[in-house]
C-alpha positions as CSV (number, residue, x, y, z in Angstrom):
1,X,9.9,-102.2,56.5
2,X,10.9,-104.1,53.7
3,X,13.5,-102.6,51.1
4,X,13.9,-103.3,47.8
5,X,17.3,-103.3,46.5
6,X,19.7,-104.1,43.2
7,X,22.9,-105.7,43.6
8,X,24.8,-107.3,40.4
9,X,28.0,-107.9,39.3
10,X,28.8,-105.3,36.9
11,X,32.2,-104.4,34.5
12,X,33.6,-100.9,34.6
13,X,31.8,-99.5,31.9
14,X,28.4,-100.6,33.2
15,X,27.6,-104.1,31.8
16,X,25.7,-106.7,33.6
17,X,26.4,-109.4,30.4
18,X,29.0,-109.9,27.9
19,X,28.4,-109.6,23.9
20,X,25.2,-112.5,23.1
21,X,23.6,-113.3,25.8
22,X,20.4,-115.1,25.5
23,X,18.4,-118.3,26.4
24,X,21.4,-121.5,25.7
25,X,24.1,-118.9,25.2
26,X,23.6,-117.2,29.1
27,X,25.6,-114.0,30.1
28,X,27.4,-114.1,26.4
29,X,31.3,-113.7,26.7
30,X,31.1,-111.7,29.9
31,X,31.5,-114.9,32.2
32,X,34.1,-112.8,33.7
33,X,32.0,-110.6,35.7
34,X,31.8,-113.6,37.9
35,X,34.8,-115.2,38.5
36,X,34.8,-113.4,42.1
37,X,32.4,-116.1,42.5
38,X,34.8,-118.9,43.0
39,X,38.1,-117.6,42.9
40,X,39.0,-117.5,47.6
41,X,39.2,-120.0,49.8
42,X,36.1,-118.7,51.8
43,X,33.1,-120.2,51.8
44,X,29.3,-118.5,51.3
45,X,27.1,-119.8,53.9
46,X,24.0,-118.9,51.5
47,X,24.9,-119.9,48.3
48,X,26.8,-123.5,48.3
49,X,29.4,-123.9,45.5
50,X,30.7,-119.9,46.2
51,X,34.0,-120.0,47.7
52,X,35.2,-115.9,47.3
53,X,37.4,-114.5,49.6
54,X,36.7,-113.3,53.1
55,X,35.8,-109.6,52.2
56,X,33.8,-110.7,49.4
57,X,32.4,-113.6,51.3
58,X,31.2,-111.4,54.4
59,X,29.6,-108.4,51.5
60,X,28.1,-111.1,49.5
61,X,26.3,-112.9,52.5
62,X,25.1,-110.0,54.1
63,X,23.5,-108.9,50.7
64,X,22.2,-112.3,50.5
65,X,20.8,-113.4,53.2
66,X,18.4,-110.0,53.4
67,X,16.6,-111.2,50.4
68,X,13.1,-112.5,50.7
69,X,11.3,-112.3,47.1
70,X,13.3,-111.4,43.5
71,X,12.2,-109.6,40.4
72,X,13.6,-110.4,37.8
73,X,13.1,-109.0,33.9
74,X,12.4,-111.4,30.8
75,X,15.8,-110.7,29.4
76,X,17.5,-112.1,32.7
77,X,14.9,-114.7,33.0
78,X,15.7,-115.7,29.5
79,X,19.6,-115.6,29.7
80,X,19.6,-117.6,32.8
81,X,17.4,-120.1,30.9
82,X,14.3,-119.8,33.1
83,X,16.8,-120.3,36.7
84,X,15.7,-124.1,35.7
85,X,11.8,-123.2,37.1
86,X,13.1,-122.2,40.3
87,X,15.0,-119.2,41.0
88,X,18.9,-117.2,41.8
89,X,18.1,-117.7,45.1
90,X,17.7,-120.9,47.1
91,X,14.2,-120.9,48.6
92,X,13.1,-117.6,47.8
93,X,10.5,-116.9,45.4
94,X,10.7,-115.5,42.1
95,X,8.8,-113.2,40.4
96,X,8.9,-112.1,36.2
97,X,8.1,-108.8,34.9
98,X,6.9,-109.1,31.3
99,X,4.5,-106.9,28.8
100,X,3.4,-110.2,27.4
101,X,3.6,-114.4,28.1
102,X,6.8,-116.1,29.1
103,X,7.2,-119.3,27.7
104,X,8.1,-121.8,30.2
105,X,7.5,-120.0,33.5
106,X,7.3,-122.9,36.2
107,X,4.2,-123.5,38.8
108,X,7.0,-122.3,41.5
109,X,7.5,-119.1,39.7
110,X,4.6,-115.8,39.3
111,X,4.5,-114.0,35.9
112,X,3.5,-110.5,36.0
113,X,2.3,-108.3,32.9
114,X,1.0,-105.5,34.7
115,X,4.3,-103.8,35.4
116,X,7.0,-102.9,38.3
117,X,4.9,-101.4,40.4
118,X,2.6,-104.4,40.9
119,X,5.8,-107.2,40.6
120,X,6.7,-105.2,43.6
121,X,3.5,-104.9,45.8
122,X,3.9,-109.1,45.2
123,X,7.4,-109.5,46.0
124,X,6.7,-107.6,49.1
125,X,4.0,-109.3,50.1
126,X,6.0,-112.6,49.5
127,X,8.9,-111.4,51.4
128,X,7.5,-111.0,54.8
129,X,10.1,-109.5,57.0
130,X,12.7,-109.3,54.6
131,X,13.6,-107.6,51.3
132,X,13.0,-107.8,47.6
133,X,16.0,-108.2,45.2
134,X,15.7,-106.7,41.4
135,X,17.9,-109.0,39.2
136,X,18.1,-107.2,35.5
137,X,18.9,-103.9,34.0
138,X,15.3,-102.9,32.7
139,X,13.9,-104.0,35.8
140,X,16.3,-102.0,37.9
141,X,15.9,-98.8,35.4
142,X,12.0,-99.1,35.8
143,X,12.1,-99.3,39.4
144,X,14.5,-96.6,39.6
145,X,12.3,-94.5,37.6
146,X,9.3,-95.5,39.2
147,X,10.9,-94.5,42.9
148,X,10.2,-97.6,44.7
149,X,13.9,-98.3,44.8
150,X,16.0,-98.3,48.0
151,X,19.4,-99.3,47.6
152,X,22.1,-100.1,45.1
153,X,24.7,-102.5,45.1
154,X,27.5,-102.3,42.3
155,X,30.0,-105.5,42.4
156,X,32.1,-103.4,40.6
157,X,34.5,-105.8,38.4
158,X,37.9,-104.3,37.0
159,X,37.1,-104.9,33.2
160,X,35.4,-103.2,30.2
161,X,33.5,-105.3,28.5
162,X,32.8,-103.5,25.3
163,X,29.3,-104.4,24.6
164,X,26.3,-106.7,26.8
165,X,23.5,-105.3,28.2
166,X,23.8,-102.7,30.5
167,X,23.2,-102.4,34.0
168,X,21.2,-99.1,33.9
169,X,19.1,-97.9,30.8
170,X,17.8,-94.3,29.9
171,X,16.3,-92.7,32.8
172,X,13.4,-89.5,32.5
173,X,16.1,-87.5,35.4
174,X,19.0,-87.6,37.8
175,X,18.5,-89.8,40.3
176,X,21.0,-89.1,43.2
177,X,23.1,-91.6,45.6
178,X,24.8,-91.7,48.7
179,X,27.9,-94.0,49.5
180,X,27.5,-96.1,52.1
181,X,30.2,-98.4,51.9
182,X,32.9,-99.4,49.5
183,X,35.0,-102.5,50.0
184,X,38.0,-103.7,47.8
185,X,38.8,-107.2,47.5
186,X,40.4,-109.4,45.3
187,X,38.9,-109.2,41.4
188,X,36.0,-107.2,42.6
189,X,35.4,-103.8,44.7
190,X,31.9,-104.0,46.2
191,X,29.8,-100.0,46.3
192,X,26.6,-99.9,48.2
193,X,24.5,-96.5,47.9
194,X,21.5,-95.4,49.1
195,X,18.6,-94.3,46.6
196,X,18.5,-90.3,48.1
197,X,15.1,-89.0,48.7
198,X,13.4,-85.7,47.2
199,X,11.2,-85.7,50.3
């Protein structure tokens, strides 16, 4: 069954950008949270251009090669300048969540006002046999909140940013997570938890 999943870069004290991010100024100063990115001598078989090192390499790859749809908020789709009409991830479709219009959304890309739980259903749908990646902090918080979350990744980064936007926003209760795995490596220490179940 497909799962939907976050996993983003994020600084110590829970920021997914740097100070100003926005559309022509990107993640703002927290460039940082990515460095990870490009700083081993291994390369990402998904994502060319990514040379980390082999324990962020085999993480990273795993993550990414399990994604078959991604929602992503306006805020993320505006700091990342509209992922150029395409989207994060090569060959896999993208899908907006927004209250209202998005300027600039592509014929490759699907813009939906009707909230999470719809963006979802279509990402699901989209995904086939694989599963659907949340990229954004209010997209995450409104899944989270909404239950329809499964797992999430932290790419845990050893700096405090100060100020962004953060990864998880005000939340109507506790939601509790399990630790499945946790593996250090150079410039990043990568957490994966389970979303726990009431049932």
């Amino acid at each position: 069954m497909t799962k939907v999943f976050s996993a983003l870069a994020v600084s110590v004290d829970g920021y997914i950008t740097g100070r100003g991010p926005g559309a022509g100024h990107g993640l703002g100063d927290g460039s940082v949270l990515f460095d990870w990115y490009f700083d081993g001598d291994t390369p990402s078989e998904v994502f060319d251009g990514f040379r980390m090192s082999a324990a962020s390499t085999a993480v990273f790859d795993r993550v990414a090669s399990r994604v078959g749809a991604i929602v992503a908020g306006r805020h993320t789709y505006e700091d990342s300048d509209g992922f150029g009409g395409g989207s994060p991830h090569p060959d896999v479709p993208l899908f907006v969540v927004s209250h209202g219009p998005v300027p600039g959304v592509s014929a490759a890309q699907t813009l939906v006002t009707t909230g999470i739980e719809d963006a979802i259903a279509a990402a699901r749908k989209a995904a086939g046999d694989k599963d659907v990646a949340l990229m954004g902090g209010g997209v995450t918080t409104s899944a989270l909140a909404a239950g329809l979350v499964d797992e999430v990744v932290l790419h845990q980064v050893p700096v405090l940013l100060g100020g962004g936007r953060r990864y998880f926003q005000d939340l109507p209760e506790h939601i509790r997570l399990r630790l499945v795995e946790a593996v250090p490596a150079p410039g990043v220490t990568h957490l994966h938890y389970e979303v726990e179940s009431d049932d």
